[in-house]
C-alpha positions as CSV (number, residue, x, y, z in Angstrom):
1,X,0.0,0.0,0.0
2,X,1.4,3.3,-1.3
3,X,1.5,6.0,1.7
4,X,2.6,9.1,-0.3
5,X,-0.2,11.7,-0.1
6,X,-0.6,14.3,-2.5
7,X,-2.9,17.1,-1.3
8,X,-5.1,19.4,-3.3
9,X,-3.5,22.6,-3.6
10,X,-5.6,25.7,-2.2
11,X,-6.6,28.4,-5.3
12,X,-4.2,30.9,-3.0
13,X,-1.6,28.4,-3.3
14,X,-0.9,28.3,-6.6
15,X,0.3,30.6,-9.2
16,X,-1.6,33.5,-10.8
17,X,-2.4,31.9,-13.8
18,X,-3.6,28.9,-12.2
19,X,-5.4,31.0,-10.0
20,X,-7.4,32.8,-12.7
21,X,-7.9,29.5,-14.5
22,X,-9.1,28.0,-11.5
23,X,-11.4,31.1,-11.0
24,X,-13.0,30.9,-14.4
25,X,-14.1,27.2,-13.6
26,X,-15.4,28.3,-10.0
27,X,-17.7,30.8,-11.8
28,X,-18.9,27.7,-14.3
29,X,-19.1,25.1,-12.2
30,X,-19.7,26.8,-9.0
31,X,-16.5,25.3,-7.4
32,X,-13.1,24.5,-8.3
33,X,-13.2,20.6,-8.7
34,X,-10.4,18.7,-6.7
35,X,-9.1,17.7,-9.9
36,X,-8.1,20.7,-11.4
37,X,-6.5,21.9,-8.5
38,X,-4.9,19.7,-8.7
39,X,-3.5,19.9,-12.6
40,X,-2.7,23.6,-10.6
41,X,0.4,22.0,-9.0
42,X,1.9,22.1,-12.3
43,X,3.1,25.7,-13.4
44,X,1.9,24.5,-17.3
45,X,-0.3,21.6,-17.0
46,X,-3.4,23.2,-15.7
47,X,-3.9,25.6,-19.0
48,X,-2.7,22.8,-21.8
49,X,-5.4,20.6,-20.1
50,X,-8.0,22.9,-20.4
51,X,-6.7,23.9,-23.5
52,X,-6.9,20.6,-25.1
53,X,-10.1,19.7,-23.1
54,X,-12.2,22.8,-24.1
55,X,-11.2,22.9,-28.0
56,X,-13.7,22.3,-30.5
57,X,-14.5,18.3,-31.4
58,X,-17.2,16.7,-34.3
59,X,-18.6,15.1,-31.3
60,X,-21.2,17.0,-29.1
61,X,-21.8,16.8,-25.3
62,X,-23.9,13.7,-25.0
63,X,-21.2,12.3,-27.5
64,X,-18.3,12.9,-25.1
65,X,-20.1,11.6,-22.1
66,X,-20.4,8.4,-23.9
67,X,-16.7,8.4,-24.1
68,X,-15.8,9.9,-20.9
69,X,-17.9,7.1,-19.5
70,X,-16.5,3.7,-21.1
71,X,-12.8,5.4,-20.9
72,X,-12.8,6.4,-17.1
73,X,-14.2,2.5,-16.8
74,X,-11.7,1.0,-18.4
75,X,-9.5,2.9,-16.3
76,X,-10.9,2.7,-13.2
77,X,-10.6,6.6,-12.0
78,X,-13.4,6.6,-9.5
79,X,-13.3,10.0,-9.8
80,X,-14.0,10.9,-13.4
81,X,-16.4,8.2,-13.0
82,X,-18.0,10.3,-10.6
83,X,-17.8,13.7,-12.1
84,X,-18.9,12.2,-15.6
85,X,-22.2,10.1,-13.7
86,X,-22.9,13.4,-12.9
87,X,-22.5,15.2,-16.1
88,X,-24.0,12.8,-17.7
89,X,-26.9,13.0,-16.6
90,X,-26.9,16.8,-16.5
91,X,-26.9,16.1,-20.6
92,X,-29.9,14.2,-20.0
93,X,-28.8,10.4,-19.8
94,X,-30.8,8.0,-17.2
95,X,-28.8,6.1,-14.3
96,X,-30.1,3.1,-16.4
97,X,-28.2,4.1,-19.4
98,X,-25.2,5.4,-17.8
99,X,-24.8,2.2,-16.3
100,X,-25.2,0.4,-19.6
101,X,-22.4,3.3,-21.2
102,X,-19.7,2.3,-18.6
103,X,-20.2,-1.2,-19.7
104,X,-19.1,-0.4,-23.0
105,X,-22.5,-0.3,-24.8
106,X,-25.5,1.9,-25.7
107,X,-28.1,-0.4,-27.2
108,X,-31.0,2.3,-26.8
109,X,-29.7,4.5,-28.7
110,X,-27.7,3.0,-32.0
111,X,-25.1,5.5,-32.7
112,X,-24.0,6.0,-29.2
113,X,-23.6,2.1,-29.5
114,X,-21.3,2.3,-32.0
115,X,-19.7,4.9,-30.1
116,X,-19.4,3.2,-27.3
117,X,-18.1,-0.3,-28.8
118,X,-15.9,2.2,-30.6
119,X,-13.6,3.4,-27.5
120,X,-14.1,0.1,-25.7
121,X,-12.5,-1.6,-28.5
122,X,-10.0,1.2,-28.8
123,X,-9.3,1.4,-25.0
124,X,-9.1,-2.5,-24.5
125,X,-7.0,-2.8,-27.7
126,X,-4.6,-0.2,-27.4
127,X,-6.3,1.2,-30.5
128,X,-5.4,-2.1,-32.7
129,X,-9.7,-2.5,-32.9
130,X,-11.8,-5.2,-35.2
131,X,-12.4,-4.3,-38.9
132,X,-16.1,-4.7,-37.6
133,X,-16.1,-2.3,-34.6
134,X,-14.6,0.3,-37.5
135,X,-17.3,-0.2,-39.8
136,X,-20.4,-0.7,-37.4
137,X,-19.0,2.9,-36.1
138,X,-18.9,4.3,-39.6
139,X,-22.3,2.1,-40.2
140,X,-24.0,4.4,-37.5
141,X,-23.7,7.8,-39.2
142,X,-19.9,8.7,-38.1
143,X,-17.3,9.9,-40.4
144,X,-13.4,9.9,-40.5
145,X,-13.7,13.5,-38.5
146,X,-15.8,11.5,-35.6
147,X,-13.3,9.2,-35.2
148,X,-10.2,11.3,-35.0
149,X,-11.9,13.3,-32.7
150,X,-13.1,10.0,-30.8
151,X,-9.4,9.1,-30.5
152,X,-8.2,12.2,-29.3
153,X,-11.5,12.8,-26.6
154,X,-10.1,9.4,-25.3
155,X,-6.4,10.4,-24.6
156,X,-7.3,13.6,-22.7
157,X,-9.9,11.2,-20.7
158,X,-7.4,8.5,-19.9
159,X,-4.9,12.0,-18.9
160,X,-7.4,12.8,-16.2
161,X,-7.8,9.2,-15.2
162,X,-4.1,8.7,-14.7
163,X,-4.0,11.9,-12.8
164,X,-6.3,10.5,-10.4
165,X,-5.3,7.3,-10.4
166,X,-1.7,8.3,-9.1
167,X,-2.8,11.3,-6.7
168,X,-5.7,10.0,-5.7
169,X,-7.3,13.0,-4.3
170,X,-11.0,12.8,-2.5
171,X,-13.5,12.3,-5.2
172,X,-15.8,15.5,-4.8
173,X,-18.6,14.6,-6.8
174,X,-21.0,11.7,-5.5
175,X,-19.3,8.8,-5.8
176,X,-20.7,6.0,-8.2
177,X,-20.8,2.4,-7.5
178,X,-18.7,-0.2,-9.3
179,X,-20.4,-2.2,-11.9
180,X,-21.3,-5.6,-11.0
């Protein structure tokens, strides 16, 4: 058992610039998520992750959940589980379905399906997916665009998901339960 601790840095703690990023996601989420302060005890990291995280993507919000979901599975952050539960269903997805995302699948709803069996495959596979995960994905309505942008929506997940995985800072979301 590992006893290093890493604590969350404080907003007054960290530089200026991290302190105005941090602010700017206070006033959108209504409080600075454990997770980004912690990105904040880099000098750099904080504003290429939001960066990378914020620019525009072919795939839209419910589209990035779906991914966000089955990635942070995969990888077993308990955290961006948690934040993504949540966010997910702020984009208008049942407990039901999220459950049925982090499994890898979407059967009510085709295209997310593919989506999803998309960055399982890609996730499990370390990208070297089925000829017929490719083509049911480009079957369902998505393009070459979609899945670029699929590929890179799962590196800056799994980014997170390794951030958490090592620091392990308090989840401050509510906490999902594993899958069965």
């Amino acid at each position: 058992m590992r006893n290093i601790k890493i604590d969350v840095p404080t907003k007054s703690s960290v530089s200026e610039e991290n302190k105005a990023i941090l602010e700017k996601i206070e006033g959108g989420v209504g409080f600075i998520p454990n997770i980004y302060a912690t990105y904040a005890l880099s000098k750099n990291a904080l504003a290429r992750y939001t960066a990378f995280a914020n620019g525009k993507t072919s795939l839209n919000n419910k589209e990035k959940e779906v991914v966000n979901l089955v990635v942070s599975q995969i990888n077993g952050c308990t955290y961006c589980l948690a934040a993504h539960t949540a966010i997910g269903k702020m984009n208008g997805f049942s407990e039901e379905e999220i459950l049925e995302i982090r499994k890898g699948a979407a059967t009510f709803h085709p295209k997310f399906d593919a989506l999803a069996k998309l960055a399982k495959s890609v996730m499990e596979n370390a990208g070297k997916i089925d000829d017929a995960v490719l083509e049911n994905f480009f079957e369902a309505g998505y393009g070459k665009e979609n899945l670029v942008d699929t590929i890179v929506a799962i590196g800056e997940k799994t980014i997170t998901n390794m951030l958490h995985n090592v620091t392990k800072v308090p989840v401050d979301f509510p906490e999902v339960a594993p899958l069965n």
